[in-house]
N, C-alpha and C positions, 0 to 999 in steps of 0.2 A: 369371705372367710366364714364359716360355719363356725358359730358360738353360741352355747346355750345359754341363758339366765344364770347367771349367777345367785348365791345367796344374797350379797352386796347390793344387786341389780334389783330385789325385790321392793313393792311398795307396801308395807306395812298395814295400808288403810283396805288394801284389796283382800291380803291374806284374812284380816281377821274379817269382814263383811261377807269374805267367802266362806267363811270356818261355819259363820253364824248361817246363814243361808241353807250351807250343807246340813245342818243339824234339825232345821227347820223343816226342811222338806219331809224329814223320818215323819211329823208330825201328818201329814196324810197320807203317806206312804202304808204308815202302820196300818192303816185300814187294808191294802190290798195286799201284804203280808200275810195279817194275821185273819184277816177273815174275807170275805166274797168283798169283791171289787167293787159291787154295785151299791154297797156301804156309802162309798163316799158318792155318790150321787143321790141316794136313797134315804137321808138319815134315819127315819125311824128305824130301818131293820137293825140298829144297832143298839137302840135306846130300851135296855130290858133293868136298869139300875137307876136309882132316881138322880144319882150324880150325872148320867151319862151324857144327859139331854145338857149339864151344865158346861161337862167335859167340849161337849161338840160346838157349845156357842160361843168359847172363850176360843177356841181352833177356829172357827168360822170368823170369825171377827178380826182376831190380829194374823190368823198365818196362809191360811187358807191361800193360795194363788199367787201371794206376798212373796212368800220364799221362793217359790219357782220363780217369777220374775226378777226376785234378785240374783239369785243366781244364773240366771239368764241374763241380765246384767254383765254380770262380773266376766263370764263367757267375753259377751262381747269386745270387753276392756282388756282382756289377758291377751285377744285377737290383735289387736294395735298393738300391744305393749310386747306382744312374739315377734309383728311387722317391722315395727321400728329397730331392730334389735341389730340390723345389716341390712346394705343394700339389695343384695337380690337373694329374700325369703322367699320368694312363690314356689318355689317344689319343694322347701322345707313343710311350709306349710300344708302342702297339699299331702304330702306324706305324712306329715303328723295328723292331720285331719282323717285322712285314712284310718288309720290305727287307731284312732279314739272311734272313729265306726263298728271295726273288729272288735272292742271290747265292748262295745255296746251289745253286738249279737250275742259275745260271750255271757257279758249280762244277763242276754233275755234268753239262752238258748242251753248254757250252763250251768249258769246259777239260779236260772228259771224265775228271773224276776218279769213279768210281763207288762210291768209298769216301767220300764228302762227308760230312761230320756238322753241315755249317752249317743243312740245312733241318731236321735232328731236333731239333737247339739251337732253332729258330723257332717249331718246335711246343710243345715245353716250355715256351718264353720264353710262350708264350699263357699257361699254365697257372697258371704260378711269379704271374701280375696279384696273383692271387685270393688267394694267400695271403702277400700283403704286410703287411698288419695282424698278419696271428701273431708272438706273443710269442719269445723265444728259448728258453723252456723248451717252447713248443707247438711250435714247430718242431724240436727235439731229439727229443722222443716221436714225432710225425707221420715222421719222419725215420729214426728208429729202427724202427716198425711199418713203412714203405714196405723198409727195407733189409732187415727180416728178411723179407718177403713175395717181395724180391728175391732170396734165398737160396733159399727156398722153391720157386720158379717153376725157377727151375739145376735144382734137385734133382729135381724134375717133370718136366722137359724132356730128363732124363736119362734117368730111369726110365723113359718112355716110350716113349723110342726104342730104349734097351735090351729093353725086351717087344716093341717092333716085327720087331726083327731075331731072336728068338726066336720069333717067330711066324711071319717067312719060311720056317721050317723046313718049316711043314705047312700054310703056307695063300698060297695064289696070291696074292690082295691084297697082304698083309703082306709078302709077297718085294715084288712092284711096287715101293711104295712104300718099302722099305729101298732097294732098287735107285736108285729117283731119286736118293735120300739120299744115299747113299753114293757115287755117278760124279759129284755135283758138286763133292767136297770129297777126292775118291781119282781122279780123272780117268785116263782110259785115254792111253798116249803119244800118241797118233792123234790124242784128245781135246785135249792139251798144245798139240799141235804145230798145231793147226788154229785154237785162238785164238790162238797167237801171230803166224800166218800172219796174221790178219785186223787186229789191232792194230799190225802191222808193214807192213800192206801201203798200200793205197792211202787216201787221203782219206777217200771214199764208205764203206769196209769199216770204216773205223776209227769212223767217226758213226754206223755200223749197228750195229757193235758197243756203242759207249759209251750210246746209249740205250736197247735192250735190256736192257744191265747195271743203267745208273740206275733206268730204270724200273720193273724188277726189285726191288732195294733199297728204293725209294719207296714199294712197297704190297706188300713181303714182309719184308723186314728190318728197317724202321723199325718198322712197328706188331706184328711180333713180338716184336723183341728191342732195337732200340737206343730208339728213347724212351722205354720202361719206365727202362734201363742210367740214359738221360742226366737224367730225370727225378728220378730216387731221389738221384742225386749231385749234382746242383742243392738240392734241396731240402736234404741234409747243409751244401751250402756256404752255404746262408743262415742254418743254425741256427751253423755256425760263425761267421759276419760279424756275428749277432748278437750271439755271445759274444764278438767282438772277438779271436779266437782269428786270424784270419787277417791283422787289421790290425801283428799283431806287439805287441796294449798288454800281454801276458803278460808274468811274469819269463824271464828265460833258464831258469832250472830246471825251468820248467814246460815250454818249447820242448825242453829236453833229456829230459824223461819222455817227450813226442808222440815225438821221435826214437826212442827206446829201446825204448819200449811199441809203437811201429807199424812198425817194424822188427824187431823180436823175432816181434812175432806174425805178421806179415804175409812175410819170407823167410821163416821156419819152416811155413808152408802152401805158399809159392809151391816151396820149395823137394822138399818131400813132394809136390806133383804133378808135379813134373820125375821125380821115383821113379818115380811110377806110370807115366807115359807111356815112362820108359823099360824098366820091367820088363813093361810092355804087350806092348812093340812096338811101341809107339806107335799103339795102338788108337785109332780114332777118335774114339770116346766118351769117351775118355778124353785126348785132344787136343783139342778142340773148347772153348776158353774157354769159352762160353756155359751149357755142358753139362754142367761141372764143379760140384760142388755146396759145393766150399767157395771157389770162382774169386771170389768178390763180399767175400768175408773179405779172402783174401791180397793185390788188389789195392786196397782200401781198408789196409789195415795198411802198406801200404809206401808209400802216395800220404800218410798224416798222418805216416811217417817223412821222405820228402823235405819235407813242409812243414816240421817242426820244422827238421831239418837246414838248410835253403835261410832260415829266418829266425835262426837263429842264426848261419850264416857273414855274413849282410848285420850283422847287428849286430857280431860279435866281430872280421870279418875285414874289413868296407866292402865284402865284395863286390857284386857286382848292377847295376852301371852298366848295362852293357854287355845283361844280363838285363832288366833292368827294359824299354830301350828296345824290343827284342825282343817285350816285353811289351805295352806303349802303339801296335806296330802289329801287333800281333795278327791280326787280319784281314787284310789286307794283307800280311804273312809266311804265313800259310794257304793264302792263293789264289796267291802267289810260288811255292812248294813246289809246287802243283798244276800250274802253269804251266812252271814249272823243267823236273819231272819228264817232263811232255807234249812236247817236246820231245829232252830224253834219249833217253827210251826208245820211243816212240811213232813208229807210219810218216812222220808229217809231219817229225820229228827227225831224230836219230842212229836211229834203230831199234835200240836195245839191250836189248830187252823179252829177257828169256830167254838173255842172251848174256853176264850177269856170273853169277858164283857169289853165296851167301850174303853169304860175310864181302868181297867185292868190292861189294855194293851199299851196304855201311857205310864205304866209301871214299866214296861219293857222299854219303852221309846226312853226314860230316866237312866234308869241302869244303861244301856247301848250310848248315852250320851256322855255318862259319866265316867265309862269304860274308854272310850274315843278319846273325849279329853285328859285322859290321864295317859294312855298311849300314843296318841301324837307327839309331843314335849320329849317323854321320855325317847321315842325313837328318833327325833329329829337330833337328843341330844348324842346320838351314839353312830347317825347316817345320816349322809349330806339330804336324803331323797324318802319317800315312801317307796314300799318295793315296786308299784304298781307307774307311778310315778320315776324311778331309773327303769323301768320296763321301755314305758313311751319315750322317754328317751334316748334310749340304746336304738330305739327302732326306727327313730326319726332321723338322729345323725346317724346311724348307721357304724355307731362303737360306742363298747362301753364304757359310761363315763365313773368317775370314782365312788363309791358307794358308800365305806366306813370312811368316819373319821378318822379313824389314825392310818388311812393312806395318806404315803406320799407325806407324812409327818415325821420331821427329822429326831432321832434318837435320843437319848437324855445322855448327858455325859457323866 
């Protein structure tokens, strides 16, 4: 029998860890929003404010890679917690997984966001079917060998490119090829100024650009580096949801260890690669998330600190209302932020691509935060769903489920 989730059916600990995650992510995001992408790999070209360079190390320290892997997390936990829900989900699922691909392109193809992570979550979501049946202890080991493999690959990707640029030295190739490398993610001003010209400029310019870029992403970035990222942290979130680590059924003592333990360890790397990039100079190699070899540690050590912390403030403090709903339209706050921002910054907008500072575009990321959490609540309290959110669902069961509240609400007498 085909049944969706209920509201009754939902875990509390999920909505609000996912509300916060979602909100989290805006915080690098902003960078490919409001100004050249190569920002967030790049920091100086952002750093023109003397706050800015402060702005980017309190970001690089607690959020940076943290929120994607939590909410990469929660992905994976929503996957079981949709499985569990009937016996035979497999074409629900594959259907709904679908559809959350579709809006991913629409994402990157519409709303011309080319930082999308909806279609790399739809590939994964394919993958995560297969290993529904795993145990919680098989999925803790599978999960474990996938994250060390993840570290692995960092430190690979590092090394290699570090002998590539050493090899520029004496061999033509090897220059080319750093050269590409390196003018994508160190852009010459000429280079700056001539995509922001095109992003800023007409209609036409701005669709030429955002499919080049998505398209770009779709069959260079995804299957290099983020489905591997989003994969590995998926499968952690299901061994977590099996050990009911993220439903909040722990003691607080235990949530206060995840705090202490994934925050200790996890600042204390992130914090030692802020050293390094800046005793660098902010070397490339050495700024480049991806590329850093303990990058996959420190952003997991600080994503199980905010989980700890984030379930013990809901337990000790009540907090999370406000979170949680943020949470429950998830998708629908994702493609808002995409939408939001296109508009800001973008030719068809304000055209403000390139025309705030650093710690000026975290004025924007406040306001869009504050704006969310006060429309979430309010809309949940007046619709069962986000619109984007009874979307996938009408698509997935295949009719429309009820919308407002005062359906199907009996009359007053």
């Amino acid at each position: 029998m085909k049944q969706s989730i209920t509201e009754t059916d939902r875990i509390l600990s999920l909505d609000v860890v996912r509300g916060f995650a979602l909100l989290g992510i805006l915080l690098v995001n902003i960078l490919g929003f409001g100004a050249i992408s190569a920002m967030a790999f790049n920091p100086p070209l952002g750093f023109s404010l003397p706050s800015d360079i402060w702005i980017w190390g309190a970001v690089e320290l607690t959020a940076e890679g943290a929120m994607r892997a939590l909410f990469s997390m929660l992905f994976g936990a929503g996957v079981l917690l949709f499985l569990e829900r009937g016996e035979d989900r497999g074409r629900l699922h594959f259907k709904r997984t679908f559809w959350l691909l579709i809006f991913g392109l629409i994402n990157g193809y519409v709303l011309m966001w080319s930082g999308d992570i909806l279609f790399t979550y739809a590939l994964a979501g394919f993958v995560l079917y297969f290993l529904r049946n795993m145990s919680a202890k098989g999925l803790a080991i599978l999960s474990g060998v996938l994250f060390a493999c993840l570290c692995a690959y960092s430190a690979a990707l590092n090394f290699g490119l570090e002998f590539l640029r050493s090899a520029a030295n004496h061999n033509a190739e090897a220059a080319a090829g750093w050269a590409e490398f390196y003018d994508m993610f160190a852009p010459s001003e000429a280079a700056k100024q001539a995509k922001i010209a095109q992003r800023t400029g007409s209609f036409l310019a701005l669709m030429s650009w955002s499919v080049a870029a998505y398209t770009e992403v779709l069959f260079k970035i995804v299957p290099m580096l983020m489905l591997w990222d989003a994969l590995v942290f998926m499968c952690i979130g299901m061994a977590l949801y099996r050990y009911r680590v993220l439903q909040g059924a722990h003691s607080d003592r235990f949530y206060l260890f995840t705090a202490l333990a994934g925050f200790g360890v996890g600042l204390t790397i992130n914090a030692y690669e802020i050293y390094l990039m800046i005793a660098s100079d902010f070397d490339i190699l050495a700024s480049f998330p991806f590329f850093k070899p303990t990058y996959q540690l420190g952003r997991l050590g600080v994503a199980l600190g905010w989980l700890g912390v984030l379930i013990l403030a809901m337990r000790r403090f009540g907090i999370g209302r406000k979170l949680a709903a943020v949470g429950r339209m998830a998708l629908t706050n994702y493609l808002m932020q995409s939408l939001i921002c296109l508009f800001i910054f973008s030719g068809i907008g304000f055209g403000l691509l390139g025309e705030l500072h650093r710690t000026e575009l975290y004025s924007v990321v406040l306001l869009i935060w504050v704006f969310q959490l006060w429309l979430s609540p309010w809309w949940l309290a007046r619709y069962r769903y986000g619109p984007a959110e009874w979307l996938w669902r009408a698509l997935t069961y295949g009719k429309a489920p009820p919308f407002s509240r005062r359906t199907n609400q009996p009359k007053a007498t």
